[in-house]
C-alpha positions as CSV (number, residue, x, y, z in Angstrom):
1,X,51.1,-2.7,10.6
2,X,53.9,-5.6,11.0
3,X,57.3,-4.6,11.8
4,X,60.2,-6.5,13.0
5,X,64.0,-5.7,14.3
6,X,66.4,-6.6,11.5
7,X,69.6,-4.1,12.5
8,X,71.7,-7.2,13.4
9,X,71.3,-8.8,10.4
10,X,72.6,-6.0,8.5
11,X,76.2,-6.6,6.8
12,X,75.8,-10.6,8.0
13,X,77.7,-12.2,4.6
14,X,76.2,-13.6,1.5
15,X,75.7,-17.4,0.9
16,X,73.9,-19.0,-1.7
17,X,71.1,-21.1,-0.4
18,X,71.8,-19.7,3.4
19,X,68.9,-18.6,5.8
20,X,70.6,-17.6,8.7
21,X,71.8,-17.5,11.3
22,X,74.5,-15.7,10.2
23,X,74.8,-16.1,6.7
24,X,71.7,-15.1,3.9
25,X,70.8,-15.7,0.4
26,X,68.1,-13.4,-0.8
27,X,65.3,-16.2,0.2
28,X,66.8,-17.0,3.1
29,X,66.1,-13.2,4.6
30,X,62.7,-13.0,3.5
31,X,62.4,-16.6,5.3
32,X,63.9,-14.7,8.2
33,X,62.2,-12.0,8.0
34,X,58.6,-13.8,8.0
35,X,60.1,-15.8,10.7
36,X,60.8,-12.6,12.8
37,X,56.7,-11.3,12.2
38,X,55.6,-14.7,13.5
39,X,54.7,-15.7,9.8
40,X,54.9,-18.8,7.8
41,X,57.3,-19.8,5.5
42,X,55.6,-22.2,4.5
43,X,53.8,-20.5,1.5
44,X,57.8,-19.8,0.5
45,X,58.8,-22.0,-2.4
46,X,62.0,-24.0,-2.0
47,X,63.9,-25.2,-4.8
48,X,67.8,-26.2,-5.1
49,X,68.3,-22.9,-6.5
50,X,67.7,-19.3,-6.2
51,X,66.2,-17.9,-9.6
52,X,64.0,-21.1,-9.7
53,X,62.6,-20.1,-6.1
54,X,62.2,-17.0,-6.7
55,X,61.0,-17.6,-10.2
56,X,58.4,-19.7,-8.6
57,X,56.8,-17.3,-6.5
58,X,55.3,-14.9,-9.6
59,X,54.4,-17.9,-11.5
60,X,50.4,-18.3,-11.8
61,X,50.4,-22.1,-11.8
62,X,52.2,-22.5,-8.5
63,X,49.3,-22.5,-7.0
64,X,51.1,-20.1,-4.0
65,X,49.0,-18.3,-2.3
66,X,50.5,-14.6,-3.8
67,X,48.9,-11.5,-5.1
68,X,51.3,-9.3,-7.6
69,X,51.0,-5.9,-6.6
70,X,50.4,-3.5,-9.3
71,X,53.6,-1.1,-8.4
72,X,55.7,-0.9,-11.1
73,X,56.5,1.3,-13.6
74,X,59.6,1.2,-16.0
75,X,61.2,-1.2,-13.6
76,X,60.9,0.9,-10.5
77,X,58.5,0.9,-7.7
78,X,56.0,3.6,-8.3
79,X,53.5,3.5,-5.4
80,X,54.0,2.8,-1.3
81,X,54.5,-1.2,-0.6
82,X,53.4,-3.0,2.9
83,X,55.3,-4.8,5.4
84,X,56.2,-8.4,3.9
85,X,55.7,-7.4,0.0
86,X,58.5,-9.1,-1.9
87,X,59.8,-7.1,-4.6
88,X,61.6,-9.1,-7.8
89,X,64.6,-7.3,-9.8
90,X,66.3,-8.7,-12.6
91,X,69.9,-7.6,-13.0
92,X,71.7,-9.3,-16.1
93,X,71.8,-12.8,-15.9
94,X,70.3,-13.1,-11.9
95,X,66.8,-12.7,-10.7
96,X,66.9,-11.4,-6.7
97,X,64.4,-10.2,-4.5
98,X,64.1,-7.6,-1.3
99,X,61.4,-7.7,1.3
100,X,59.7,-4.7,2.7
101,X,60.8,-4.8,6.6
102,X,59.5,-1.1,7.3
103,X,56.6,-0.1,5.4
104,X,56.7,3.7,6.9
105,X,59.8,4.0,5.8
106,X,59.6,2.0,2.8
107,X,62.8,0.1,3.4
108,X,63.4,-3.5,2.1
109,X,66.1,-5.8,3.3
110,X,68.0,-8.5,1.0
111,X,71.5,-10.1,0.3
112,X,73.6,-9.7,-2.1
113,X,77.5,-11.5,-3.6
114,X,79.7,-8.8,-2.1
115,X,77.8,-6.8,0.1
116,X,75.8,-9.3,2.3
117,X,72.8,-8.2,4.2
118,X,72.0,-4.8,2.9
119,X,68.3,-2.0,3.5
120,X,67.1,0.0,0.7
121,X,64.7,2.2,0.0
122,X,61.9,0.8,-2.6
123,X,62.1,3.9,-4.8
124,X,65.8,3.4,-5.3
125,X,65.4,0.0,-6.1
126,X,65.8,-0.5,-10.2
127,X,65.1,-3.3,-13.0
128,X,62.2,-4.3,-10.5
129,X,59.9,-7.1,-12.7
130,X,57.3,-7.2,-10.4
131,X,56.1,-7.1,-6.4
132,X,54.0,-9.8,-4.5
133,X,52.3,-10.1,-1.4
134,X,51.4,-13.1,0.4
135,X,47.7,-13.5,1.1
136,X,46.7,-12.9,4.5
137,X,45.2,-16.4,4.9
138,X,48.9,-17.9,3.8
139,X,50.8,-15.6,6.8
């Protein structure tokens, strides 16, 4: 099981199309994040904005080297996720994601407006669309 320290990037502000060192969009702390586990980011999409990365990654004809994970049930996560999963909410208009940083405690890290850096557990996590985890051969 992966794991990585990610207490110091806790309350670092929000910044669209920022992936550290001290500033995060939602992509940019999963690209941290992989960074941290010694993973590539290459399998990442980039894109000059943030719903059409992350709309990229669930997309079948990207060609991205993802498996969805079958976790999901009325928008919430229903079953325990692993270390790296990247879990997709849709709130009104915006489409953000949360990566799983501690898999025993199920806690996922992202970034958001007004609250920068932020951990929450998976099960509290709502309007989740989907979850996706890189293929081991991509990592």
């Amino acid at each position: 099981m992966t794991k990585v320290e990610y207490d110091d990037m806790i309350g670092m502000p929000f910044k669209t199309h920022a992936s550290g060192p001290d500033q995060f969009d939602c992509i940019g702390v999963v690209r941290e994040v992989y960074r941290r586990a010694g993973w590539s980011d290459a399998a990442l999409p980039s894109a000059d904005n943030e719903a059409a990365c992350v709309a990229s990654i669930g997309s079948e004809s990207s060609g991205l080297p993802w498996d969805a994970v079958d976790a999901v049930t009325g928008g919430v996560i229903t079953t325990r996720l692993a270390f790296g999963d990247i879990v997709m909410v849709h709130n009104r208009t915006t489409t953000h994601v949360s990566v799983v940083v501690d898999a025993s405690r199920q806690l996922a890290l992202s970034s958001a407006g007004s609250v920068g850096v932020f951990a929450s557990v998976t099960n509290r996590l709502v309007n989740v669309t989907a979850v996706y985890r890189m293929k081991e051969s991509a990592r």
